[in-house]
C-alpha positions in Angstrom: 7.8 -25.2 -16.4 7.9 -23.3 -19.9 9.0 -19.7 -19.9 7.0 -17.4 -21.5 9.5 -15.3 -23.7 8.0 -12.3 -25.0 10.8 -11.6 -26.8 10.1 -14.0 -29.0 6.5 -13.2 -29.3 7.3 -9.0 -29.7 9.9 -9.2 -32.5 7.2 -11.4 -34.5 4.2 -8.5 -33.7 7.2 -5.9 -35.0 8.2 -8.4 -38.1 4.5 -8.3 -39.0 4.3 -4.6 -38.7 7.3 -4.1 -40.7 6.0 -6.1 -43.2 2.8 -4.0 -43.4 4.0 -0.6 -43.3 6.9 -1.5 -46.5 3.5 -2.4 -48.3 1.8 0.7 -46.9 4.8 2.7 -48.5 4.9 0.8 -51.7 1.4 1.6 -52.4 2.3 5.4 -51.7 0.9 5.4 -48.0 3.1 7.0 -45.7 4.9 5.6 -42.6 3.3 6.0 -39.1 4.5 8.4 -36.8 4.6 8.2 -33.0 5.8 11.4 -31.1 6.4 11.3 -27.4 6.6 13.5 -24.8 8.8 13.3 -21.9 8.8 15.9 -19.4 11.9 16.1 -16.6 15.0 14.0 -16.4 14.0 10.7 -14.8 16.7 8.2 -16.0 14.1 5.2 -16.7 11.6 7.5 -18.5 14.5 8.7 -21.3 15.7 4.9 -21.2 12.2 3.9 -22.3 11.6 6.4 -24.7 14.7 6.2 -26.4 14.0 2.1 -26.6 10.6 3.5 -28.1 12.3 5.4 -30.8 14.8 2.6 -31.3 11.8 -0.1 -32.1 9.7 3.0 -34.4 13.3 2.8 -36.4 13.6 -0.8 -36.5 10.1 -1.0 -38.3 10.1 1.4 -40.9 7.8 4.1 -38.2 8.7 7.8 -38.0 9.1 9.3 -34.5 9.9 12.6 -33.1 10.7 13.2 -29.4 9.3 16.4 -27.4 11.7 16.7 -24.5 10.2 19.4 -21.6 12.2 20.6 -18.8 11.4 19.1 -15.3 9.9 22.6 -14.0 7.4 22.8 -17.4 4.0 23.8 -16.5 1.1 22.1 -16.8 -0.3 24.9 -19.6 3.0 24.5 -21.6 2.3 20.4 -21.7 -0.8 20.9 -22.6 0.1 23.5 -25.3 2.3 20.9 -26.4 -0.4 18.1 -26.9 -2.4 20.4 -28.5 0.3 21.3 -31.1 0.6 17.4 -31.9 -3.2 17.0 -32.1 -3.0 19.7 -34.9 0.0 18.1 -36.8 -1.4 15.5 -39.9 1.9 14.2 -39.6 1.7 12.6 -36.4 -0.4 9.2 -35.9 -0.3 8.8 -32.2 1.0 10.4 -29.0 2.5 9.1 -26.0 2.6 11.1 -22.6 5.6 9.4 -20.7 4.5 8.6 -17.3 5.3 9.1 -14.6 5.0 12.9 -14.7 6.8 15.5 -12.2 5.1 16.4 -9.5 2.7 19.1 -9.4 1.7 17.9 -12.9 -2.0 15.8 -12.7 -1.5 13.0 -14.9 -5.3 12.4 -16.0 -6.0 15.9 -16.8 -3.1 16.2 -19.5 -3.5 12.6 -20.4 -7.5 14.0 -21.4 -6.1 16.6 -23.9 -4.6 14.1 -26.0 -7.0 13.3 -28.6 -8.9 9.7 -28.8 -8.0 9.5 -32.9 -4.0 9.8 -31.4 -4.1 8.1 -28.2 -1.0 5.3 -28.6 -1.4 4.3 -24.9 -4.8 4.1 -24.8 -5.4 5.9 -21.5 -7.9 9.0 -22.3 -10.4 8.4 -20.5 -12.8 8.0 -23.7 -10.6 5.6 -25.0 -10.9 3.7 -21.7 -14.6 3.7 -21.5 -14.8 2.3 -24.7 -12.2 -0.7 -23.7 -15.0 -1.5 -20.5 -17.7 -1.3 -23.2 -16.4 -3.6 -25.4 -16.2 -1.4 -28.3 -12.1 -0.9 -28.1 -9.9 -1.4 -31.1 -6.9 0.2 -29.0 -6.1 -1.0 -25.3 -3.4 -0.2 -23.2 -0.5 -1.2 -24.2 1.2 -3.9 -21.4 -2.5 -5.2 -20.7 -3.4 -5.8 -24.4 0.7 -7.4 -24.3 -0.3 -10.1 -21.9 -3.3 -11.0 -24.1 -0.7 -11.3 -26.7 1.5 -13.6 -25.0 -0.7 -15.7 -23.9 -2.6 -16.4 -27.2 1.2 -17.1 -28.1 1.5 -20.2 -25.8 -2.1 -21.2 -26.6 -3.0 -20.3 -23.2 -6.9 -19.6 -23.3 -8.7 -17.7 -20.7 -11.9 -19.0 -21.3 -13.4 -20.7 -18.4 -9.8 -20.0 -16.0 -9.8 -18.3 -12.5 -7.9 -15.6 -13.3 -6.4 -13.0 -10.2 -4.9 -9.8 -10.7 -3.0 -8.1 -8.4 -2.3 -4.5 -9.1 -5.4 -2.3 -9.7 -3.7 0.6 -11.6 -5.8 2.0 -15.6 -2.6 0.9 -17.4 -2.2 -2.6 -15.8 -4.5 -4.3 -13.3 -8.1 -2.9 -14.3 -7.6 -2.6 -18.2 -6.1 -6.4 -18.1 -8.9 -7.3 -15.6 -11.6 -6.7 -18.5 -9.6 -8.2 -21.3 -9.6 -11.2 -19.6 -13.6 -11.1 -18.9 -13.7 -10.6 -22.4 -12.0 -13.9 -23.1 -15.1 -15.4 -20.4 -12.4 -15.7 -17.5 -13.4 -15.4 -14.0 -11.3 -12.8 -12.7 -10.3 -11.1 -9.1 -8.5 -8.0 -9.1 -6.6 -7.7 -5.8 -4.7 -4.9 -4.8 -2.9 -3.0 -0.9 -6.4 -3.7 0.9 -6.9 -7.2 0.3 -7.2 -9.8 3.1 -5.9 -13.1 2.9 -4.4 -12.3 -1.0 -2.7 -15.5 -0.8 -5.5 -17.7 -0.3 -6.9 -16.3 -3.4 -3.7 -16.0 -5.3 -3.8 -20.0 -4.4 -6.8 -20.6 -6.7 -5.9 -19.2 -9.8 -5.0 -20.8 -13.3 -3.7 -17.3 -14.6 -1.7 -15.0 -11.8 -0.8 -11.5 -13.5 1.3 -9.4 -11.0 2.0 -5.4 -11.3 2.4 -3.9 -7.9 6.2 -2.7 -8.3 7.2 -4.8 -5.3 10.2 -7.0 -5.5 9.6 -10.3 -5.0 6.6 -9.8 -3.4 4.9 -13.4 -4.6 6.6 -16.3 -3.2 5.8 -20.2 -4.0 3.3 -20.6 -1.6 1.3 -18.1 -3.2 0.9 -20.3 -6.8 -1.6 -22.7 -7.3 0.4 -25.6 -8.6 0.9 -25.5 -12.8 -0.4 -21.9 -12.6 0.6 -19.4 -15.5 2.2 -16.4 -14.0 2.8 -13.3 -15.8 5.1 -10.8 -13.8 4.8 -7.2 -15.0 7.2 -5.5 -12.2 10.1 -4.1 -13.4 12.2 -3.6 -10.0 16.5 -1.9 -9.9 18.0 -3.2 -7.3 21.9 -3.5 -7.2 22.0 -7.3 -8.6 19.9 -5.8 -11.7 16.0 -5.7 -12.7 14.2 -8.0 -10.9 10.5 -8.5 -11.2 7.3 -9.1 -8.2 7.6 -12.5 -8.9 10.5 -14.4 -6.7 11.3 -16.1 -10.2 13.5 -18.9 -8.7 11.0 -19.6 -5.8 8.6 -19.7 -8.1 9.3 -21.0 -11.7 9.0 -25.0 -10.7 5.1 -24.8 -9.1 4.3 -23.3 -12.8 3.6 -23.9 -16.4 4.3 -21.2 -17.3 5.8 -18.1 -16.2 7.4 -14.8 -17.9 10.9 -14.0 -17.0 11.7 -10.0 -15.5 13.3 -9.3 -17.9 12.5 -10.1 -21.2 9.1 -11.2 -20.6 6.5 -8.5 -20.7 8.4 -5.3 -21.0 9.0 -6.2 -24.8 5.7 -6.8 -25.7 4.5 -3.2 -24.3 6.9 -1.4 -27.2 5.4 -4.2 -29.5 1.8 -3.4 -28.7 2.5 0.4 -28.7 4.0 0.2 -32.4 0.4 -1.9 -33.2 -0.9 0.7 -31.8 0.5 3.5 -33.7 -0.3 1.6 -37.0 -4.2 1.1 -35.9 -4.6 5.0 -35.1 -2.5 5.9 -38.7 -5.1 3.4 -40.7 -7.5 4.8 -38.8 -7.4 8.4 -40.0 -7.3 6.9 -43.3 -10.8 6.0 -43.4 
């Protein structure tokens, strides 16, 4: 069993990107610059934005940090977007999700223009990732790709099963991996008998938010697993994946955490270059 540390595989997208953007600047380009919006209090959202503006820092990006009050209206978000759209200053956008209640997620998501979308979630900018056409996907699907062209793992040809049919995991990783001519299933609350297909496939990608929820006798024996969960409970984050129950009927397999989590804030800064370059053209 060979863990799959995307660690490893993020800092050397963000070393790359680093390296681009202090040639960018020496050739009087200026830096990126990824604003994101957070809207309420909720602990994890500031914890991941402020790891966002962290890894912008770290790389030589700009970012700037719109912080709404948990009772903001849906008009003011908007307002907000639309302020950002306007602003040549800013390369991409990021809506933190989720969003308080009351707020509909796919409507404000759809006022953030295409030519700034960092997260790749408008719904033009997802149309265009089912056509084929997409330069930027979203980011923790187009992270999995990542790590596993890292490890030299190649879809081609694989039975690959998804469980977790959500537009920023299980359907937008689902059609990255048909790209690479896998044979996938998506599987998701409705399934019957999930573990007799979970059973059968070479690559298992699991984002359903449910601790622990896949167990050994779920793998198909030198399976790669990639766990996207990200579970708190009070011995720490723990993934969907029962790691430990797990790990020895694998391959390979990504630890929760430090497996996929840094490769979404890799693949968000990628992103943010691609839209910046972009608008150059």
């Amino acid at each position: 069993m060979e863990r799959l540390n995307g660690k490893i595989v993020a800092q050397d997208i963000k070393n790359q990107i680093k390296i681009e953007i202090e040639s960018r600047l020496t050739h009087g380009k200026k830096p990126p610059c990824l604003a994101c919006i957070i809207v309420g209090d909720n602990p994890a959202s500031q914890v991941y934005v402020s790891s966002k503006v962290k890894a912008c820092n770290a790389v030589g990006m700009k970012s700037v940090v719109r912080a709404l009050p948990e009772k903001t209206s849906e008009s003011e978000v908007i307002s907000v977007i639309n302020q950002l759209n306007n602003d040549d200053e800013i390369s991409a956008i990021l809506l933190q999700l989720p969003l308080p209640k009351g707020l509909d997620e796919r409507k404000i998501l759809n006022y953030i223009s295409p030519e700034k979308d960092a997260d790749g979630l408008t719904d033009i900018l997802l149309g265009k990732l089912f056509a084929g056409t997409n330069k930027i996907a979203p980011c923790t699907a187009s992270g999995i790709i990542k790590i596993l062209d890292a490890y030299n793992i190649d879809p081609c040809g694989k039975r690959a099963v998804v469980i977790g049919r959500s537009l920023l995991v299980g359907k937008s990783v689902a059609v990255l991996l048909e790209e690479r001519n896998a044979t996938v299933t998506v599987c998701h609350s409705k399934t019957k008998n999930l573990a007799d297909i979970t059973k059968e496939a070479d690559i298992l990608i699991v984002a359903i938010g449910k601790e622990k929820f896949v167990k050994a006798d779920m793998i198909k024996l030198g399976a790669t697993v990639i766990d996207v969960g990200i579970n708190r409970t009070d011995n720490g984050i723990v993934g969907d994946v029962d790691y430990e129950n797990v790990k020895e009927n694998c391959s390979f397999i990504t630890p929760v955490p430090g497996g996929v989590g840094p490769m979404t804030i890799a693949m968000l800064l990628s992103n943010t270059l691609e839209l910046e370059k972009d608008r150059e053209v």
